[in-house]
C-alpha positions, 0 to 999 in steps of 0.5 A: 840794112834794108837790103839785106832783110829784103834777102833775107825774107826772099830766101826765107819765105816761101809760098808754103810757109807764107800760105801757112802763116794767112791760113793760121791768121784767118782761122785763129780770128774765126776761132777766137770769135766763136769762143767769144760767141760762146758766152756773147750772143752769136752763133758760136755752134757754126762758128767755131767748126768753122774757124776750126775748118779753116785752120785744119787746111794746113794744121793737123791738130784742127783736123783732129779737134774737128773730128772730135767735135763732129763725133760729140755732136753726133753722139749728142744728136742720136741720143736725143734722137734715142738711137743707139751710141755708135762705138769707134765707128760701129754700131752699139749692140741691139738691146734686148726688145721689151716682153710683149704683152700677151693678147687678151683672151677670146671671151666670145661666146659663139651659138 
């Protein structure tokens, strides 16, 4: 029985699918401990892209989760910044400047 489970891994694993299975392993950990961090105190901010970086080396869904995150946390960065929201990767449309103010009138009496 040994031998035979012992074929069977050497044709079945493969180094693609066995560096599958290290990259899930390690980026899943990383990912559950920053979800954890969300509610105990840690850095849950530079944890979880992290845990999602990992995993987006073999995984498309944590690719695609991370660009989400990254475009959030943009937007939350210029609005506080008060810059305008991009859109799909382009800048939003100028807002109208405010009506200036027209200067006061000369009241200077010259001789």
């Amino acid at each position: 029985m040994r031998g035979r489970l012992r074929a069977w891994l050497r044709r079945t694993i493969t180094y693609r699918w066995a560096r599958r299975l290290v990259v899930a392993m390690i980026g899943g950990t990383i990912l559950l401990i920053g979800v954890a961090m969300v509610v105990l105190p840690g850095p849950a901010i530079i944890v979880v892209p992290l845990g999602l970086g990992v995993l987006g080396l073999e995984f498309a869904f944590a690719r695609h989760w991370l660009r989400k995150l990254r475009a959030t946390a943009t937007d939350v960065v210029n609005r506080v910044r008060g810059r305008p929201r991009q859109v799909r990767g382009k800048a939003a449309p100028p807002q109208p400047a405010p009506p200036r103010e027209a200067p006061p009138p000369d009241t200077e009496q010259g001789p």
